[in-house]
DSSP file (Angstrom, degrees, kcal/mol; ACC not computed):
  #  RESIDUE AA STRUCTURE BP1 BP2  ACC     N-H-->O    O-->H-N    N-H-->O    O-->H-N    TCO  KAPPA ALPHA  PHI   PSI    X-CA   Y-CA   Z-CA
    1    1 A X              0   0    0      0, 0.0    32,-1.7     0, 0.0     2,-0.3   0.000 360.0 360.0 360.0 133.9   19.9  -21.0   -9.7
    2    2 A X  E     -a   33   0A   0     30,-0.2    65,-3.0    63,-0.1    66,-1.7  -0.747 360.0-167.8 -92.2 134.9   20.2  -17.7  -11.8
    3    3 A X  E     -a   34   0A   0     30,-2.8    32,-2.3    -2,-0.3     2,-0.5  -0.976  12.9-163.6-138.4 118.0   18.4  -15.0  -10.0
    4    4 A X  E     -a   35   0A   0     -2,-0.5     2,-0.4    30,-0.2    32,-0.2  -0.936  11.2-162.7-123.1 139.6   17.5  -11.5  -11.5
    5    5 A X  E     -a   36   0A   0     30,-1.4    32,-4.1    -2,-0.5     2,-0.4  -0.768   4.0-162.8 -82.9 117.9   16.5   -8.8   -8.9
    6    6 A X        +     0   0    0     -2,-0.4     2,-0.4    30,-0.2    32,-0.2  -0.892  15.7 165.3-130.8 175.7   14.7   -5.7   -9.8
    7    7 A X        -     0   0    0     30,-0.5    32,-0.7    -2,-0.4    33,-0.4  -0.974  44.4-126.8-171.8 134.1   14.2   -2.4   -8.1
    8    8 A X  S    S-     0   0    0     -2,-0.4    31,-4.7    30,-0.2    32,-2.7   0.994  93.5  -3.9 -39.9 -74.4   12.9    1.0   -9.5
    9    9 A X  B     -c   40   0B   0     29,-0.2    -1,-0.2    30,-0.2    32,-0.2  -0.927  36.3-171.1-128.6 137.3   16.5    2.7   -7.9
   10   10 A X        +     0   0    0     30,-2.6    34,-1.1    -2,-0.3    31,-0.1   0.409  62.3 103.9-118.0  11.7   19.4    2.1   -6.0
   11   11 A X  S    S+     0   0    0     29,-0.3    32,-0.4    31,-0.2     2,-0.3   0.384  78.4  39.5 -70.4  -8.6   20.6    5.7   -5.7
   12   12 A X  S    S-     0   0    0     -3,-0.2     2,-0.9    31,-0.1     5,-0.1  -0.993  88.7 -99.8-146.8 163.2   19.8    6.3   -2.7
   13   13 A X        +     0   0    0     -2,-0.3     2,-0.2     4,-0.1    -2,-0.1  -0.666  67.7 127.0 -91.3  78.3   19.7    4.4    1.2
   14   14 A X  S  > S-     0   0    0     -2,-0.9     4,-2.0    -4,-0.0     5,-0.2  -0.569  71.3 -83.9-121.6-160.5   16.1    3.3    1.6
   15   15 A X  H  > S+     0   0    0      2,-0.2     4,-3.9    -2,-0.2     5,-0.1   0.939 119.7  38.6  -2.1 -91.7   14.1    0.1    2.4
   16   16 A X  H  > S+     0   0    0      1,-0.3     4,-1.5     2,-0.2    -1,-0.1   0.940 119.9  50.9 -60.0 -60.4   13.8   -1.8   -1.0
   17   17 A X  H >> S+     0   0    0      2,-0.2     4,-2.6     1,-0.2     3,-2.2   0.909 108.2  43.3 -59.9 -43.2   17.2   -0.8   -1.9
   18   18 A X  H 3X S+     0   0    0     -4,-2.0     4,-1.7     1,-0.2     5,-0.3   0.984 119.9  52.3 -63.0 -38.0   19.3   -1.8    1.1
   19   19 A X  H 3X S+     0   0    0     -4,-3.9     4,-1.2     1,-0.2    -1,-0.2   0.644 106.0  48.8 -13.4 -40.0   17.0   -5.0    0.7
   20   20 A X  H <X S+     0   0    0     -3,-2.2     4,-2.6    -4,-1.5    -1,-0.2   0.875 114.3  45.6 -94.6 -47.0   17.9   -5.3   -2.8
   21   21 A X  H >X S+     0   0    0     -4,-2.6     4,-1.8     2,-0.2     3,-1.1   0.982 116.2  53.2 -63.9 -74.1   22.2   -4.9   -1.8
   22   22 A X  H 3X S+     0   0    0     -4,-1.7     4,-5.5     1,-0.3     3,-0.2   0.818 107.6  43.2 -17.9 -74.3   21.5   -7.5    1.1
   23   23 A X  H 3X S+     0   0    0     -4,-1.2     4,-0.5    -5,-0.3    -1,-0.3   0.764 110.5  53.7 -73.8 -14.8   19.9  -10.3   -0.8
   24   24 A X  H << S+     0   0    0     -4,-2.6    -1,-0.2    -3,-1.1    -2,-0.2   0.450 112.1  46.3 -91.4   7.7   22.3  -10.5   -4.0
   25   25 A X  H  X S+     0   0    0     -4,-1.8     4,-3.6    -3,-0.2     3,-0.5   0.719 116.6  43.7 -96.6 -25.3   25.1  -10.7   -1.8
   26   26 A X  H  < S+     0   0    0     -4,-5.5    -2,-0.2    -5,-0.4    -3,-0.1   0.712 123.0  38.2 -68.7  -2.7   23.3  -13.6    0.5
   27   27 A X  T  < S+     0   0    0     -4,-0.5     5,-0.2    -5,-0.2    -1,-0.2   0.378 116.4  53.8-114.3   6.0   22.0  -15.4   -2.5
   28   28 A X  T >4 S+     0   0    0     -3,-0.5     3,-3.5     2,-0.2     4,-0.2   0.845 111.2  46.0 -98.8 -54.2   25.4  -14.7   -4.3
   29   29 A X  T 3< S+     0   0    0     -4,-3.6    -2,-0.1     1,-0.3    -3,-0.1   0.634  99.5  66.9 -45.5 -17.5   27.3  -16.2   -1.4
   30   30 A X  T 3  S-     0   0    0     -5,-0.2    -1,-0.3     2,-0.1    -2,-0.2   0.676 124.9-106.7 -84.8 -25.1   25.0  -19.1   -1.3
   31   31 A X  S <  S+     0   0    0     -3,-3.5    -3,-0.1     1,-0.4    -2,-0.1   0.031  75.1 137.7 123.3 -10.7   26.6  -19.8   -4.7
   32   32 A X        -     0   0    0     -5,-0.2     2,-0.8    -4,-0.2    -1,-0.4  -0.405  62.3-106.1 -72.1 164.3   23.5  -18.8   -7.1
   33   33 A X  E     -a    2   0A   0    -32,-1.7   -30,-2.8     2,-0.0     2,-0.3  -0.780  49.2-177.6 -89.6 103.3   23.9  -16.7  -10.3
   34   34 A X  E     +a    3   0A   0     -2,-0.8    20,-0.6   -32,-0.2     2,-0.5  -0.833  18.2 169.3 -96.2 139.1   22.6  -13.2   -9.4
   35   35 A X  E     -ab   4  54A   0    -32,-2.3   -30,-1.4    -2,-0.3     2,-0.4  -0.882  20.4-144.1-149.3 122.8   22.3  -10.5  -11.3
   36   36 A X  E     -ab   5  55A   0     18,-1.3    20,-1.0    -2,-0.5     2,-0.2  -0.799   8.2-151.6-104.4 123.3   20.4   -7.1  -10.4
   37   37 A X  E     + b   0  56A   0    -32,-4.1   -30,-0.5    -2,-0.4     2,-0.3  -0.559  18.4 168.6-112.2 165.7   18.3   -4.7  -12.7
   38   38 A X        -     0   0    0     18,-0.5   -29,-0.2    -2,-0.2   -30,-0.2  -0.922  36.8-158.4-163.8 128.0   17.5   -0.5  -12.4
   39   39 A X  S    S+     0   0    0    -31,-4.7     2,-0.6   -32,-0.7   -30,-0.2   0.685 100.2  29.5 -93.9 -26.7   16.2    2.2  -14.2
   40   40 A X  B    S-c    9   0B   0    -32,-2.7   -30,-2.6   -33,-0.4   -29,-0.3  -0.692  78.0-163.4-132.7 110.3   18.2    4.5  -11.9
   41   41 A X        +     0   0    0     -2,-0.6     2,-0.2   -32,-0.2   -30,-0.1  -0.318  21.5 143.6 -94.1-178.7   21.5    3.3  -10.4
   42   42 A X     >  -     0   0    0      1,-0.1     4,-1.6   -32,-0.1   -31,-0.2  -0.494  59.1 -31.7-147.1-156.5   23.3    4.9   -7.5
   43   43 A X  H  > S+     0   0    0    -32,-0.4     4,-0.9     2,-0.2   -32,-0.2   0.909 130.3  51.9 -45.8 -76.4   25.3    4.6   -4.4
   44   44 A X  H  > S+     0   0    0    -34,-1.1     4,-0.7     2,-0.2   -33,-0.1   0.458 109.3  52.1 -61.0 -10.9   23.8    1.4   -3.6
   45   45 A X  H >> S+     0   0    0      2,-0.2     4,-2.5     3,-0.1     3,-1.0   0.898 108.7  47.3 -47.5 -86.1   24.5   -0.1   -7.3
   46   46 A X  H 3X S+     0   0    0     -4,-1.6     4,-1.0     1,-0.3    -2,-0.2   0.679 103.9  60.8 -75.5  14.7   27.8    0.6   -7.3
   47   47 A X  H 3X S+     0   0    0     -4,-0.9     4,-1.0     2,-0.1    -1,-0.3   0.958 108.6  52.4 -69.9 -57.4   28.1   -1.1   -3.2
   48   48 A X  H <X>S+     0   0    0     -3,-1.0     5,-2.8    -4,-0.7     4,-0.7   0.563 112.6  42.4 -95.5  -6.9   26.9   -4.4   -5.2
   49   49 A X  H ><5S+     0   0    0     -4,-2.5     3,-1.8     3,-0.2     4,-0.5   0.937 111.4  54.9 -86.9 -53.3   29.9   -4.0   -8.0
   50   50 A X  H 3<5S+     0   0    0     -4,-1.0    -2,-0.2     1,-0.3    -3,-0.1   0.787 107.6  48.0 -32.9 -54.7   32.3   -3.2   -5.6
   51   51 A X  H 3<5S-     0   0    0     -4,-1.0    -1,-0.3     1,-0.1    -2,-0.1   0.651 128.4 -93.1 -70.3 -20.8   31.4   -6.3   -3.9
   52   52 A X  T <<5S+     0   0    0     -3,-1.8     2,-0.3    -4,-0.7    -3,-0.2   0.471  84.1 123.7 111.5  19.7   31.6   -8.6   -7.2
   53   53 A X      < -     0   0    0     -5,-2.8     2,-0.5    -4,-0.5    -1,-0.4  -0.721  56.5-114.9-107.0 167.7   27.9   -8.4   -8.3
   54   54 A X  E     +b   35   0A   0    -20,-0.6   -18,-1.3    -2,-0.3     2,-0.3  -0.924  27.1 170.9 -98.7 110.4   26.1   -7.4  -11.4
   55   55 A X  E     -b   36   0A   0     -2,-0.5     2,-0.3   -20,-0.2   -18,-0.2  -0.970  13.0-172.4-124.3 134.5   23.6   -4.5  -12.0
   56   56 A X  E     -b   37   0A   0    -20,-1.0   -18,-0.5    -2,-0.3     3,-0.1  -0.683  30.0-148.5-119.9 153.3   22.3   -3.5  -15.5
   57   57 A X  S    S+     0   0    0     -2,-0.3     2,-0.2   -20,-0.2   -20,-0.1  -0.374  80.2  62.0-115.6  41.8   20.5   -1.0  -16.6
   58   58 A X  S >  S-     0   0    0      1,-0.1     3,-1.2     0, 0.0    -1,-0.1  -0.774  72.7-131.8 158.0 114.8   18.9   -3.1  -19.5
   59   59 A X  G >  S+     0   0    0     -2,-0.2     3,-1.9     1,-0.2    -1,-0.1   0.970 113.4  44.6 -40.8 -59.4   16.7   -6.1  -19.7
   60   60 A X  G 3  S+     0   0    0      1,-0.3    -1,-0.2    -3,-0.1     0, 0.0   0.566  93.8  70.4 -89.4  14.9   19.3   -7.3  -22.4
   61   61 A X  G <  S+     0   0    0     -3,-1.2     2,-1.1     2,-0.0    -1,-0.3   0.091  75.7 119.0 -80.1   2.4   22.4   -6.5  -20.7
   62   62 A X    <   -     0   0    0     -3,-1.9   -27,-0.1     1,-0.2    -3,-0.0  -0.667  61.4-146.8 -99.1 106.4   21.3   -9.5  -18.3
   63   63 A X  S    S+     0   0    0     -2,-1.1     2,-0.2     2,-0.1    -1,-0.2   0.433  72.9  32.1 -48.8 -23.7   24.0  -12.1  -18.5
   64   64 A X  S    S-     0   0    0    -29,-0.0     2,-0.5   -61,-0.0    -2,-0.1  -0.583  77.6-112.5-138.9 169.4   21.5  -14.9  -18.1
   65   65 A X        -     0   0    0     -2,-0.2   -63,-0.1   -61,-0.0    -2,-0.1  -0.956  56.6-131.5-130.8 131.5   18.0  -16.2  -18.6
   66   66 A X        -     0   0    0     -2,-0.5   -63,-0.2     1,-0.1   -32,-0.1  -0.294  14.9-148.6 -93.2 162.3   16.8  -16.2  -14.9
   67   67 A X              0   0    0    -65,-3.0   -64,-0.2    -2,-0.0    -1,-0.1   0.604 360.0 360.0 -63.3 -50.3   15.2  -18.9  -13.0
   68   68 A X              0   0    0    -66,-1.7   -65,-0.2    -3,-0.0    -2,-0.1   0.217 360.0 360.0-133.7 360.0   13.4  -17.1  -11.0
């Protein structure tokens, strides 16, 4: 399944964001196509590149045309 994630911000260590780092790497490890979107990217952004995931900062920077 291609899965896009969105979130205001990921700059900084709250709720939604560790939420947001959490579930694209369990739904990336589950083998679906994830890909995570942000108006303001951070610290917690660049935790999910590090890891091997994908965060844009543009609707048409999104690799995929999600399922869900």
């Amino acid at each position: 399944m291609q899965i896009l994630i969105t979130n205001h911000q990921l700059d900084h260590r709250t709720g939604t964001e560790i939420v947001v780092r959490d579930l694209e790497r369990g739904l990336r490890l589950r083998g679906h196509r994830v890909c995570v979107y942000t108006q303001r990217p951070g610290v917690l952004s660049d935790e999910i590149i590090t890891a091997g995931g994908t965060v844009v900062t543009e609707l048409d920077q999104v690799p995929f045309i999600p399922d869900v």
